[in-house]
C-alpha positions as CSV (number, residue, x, y, z in Angstrom):
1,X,-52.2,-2.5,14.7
2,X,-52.6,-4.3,18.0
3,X,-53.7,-7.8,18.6
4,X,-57.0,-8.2,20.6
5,X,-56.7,-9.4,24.3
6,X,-58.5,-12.7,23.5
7,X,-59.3,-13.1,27.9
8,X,-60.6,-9.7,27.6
9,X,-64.4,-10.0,28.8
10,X,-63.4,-13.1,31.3
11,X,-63.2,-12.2,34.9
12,X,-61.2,-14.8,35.6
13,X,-57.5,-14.4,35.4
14,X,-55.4,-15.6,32.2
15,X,-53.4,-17.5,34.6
16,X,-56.0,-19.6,35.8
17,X,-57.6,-20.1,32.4
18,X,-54.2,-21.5,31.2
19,X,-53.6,-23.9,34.4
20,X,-56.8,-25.4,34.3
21,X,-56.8,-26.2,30.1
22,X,-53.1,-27.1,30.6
23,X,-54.4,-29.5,33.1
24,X,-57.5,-30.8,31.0
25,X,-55.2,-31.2,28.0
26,X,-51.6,-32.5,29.7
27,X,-53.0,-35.1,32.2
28,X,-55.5,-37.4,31.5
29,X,-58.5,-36.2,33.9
30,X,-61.6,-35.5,33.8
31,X,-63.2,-32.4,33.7
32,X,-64.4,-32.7,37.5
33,X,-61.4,-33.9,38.4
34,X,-60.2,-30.6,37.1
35,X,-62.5,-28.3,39.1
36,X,-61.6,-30.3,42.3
37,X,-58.0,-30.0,41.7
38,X,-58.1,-26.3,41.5
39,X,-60.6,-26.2,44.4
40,X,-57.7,-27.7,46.2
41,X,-55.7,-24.9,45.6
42,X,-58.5,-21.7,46.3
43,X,-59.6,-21.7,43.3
44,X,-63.5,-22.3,42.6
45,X,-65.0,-23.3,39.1
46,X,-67.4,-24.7,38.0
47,X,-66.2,-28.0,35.4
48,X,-68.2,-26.3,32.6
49,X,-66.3,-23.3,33.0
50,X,-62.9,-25.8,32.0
51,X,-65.1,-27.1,29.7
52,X,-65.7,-23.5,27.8
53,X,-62.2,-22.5,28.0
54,X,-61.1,-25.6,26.8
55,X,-63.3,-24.8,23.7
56,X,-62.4,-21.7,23.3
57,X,-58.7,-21.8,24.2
58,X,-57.4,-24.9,23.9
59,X,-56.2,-24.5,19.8
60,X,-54.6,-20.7,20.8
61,X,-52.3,-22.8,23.5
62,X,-51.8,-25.5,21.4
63,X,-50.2,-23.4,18.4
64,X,-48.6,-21.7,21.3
65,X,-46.4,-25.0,22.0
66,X,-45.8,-26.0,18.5
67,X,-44.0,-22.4,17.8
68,X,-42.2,-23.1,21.2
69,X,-40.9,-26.3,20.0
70,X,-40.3,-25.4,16.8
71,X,-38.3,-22.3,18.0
72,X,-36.3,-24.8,20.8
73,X,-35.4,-27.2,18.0
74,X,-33.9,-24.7,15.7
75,X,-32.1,-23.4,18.2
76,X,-29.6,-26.2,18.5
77,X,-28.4,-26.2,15.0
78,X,-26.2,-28.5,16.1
79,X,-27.7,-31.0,17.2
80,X,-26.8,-34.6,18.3
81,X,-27.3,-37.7,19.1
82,X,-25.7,-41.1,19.6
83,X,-26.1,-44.9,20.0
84,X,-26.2,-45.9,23.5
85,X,-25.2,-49.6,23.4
86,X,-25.6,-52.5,26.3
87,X,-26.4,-56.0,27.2
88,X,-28.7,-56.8,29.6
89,X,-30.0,-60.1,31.0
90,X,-33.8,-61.3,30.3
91,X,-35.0,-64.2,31.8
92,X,-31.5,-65.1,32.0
93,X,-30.6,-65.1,28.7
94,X,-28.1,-62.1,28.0
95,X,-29.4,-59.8,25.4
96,X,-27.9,-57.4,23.1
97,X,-30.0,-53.4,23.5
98,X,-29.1,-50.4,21.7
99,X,-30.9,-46.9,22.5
100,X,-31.0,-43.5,20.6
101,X,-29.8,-40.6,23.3
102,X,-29.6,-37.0,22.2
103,X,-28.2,-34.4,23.7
């Protein structure tokens, strides 16, 4: 059984679609701000278009990242992470700062 092409009826390419939801979702912009960012780069839309596709796309690519992340997480099964320790002078008082650094 094969999955459906969910960009199948869209003459614009997947490619596109992706960039300008990724953009929508990733930055915080305006859906204007979109169309003229991708008008910078040949590519004209209209801001409903991002609009739709954000819509209509947006939950497919976010389920897309969480099985990313998920996938990248569990494939360090080991691991780590460690204190990073210093002291560091505030208004000239020294201060003690500890940080959590994995990896």
């Amino acid at each position: 059984m094969t999955k459906d092409n969910p960009f199948k009826y869209f003459r614009t390419s997947r490619e596109i679609i992706r960039l300008a939801v990724m953009f929508y979702v990733r930055f915080p912009l305006l859906l204007r701000n979109v169309e003229d960012l991708l008008h910078e780069r040949g590519i004209d839309i209209s801001h409903e278009s991002v609009r739709f596709w954000w819509n209509r796309f947006g939950p497919m690519f976010a389920s897309e990242i969480r099985k990313k992340r998920v996938e990248r997480m569990r494939s360090w099964p080991q691991w780590r992470w460690h204190l990073g320790e210093m002291f560091v002078k505030i208004n000239g008082k020294r201060r003690y700062r500890w940080r959590a650094v994995d990896r």
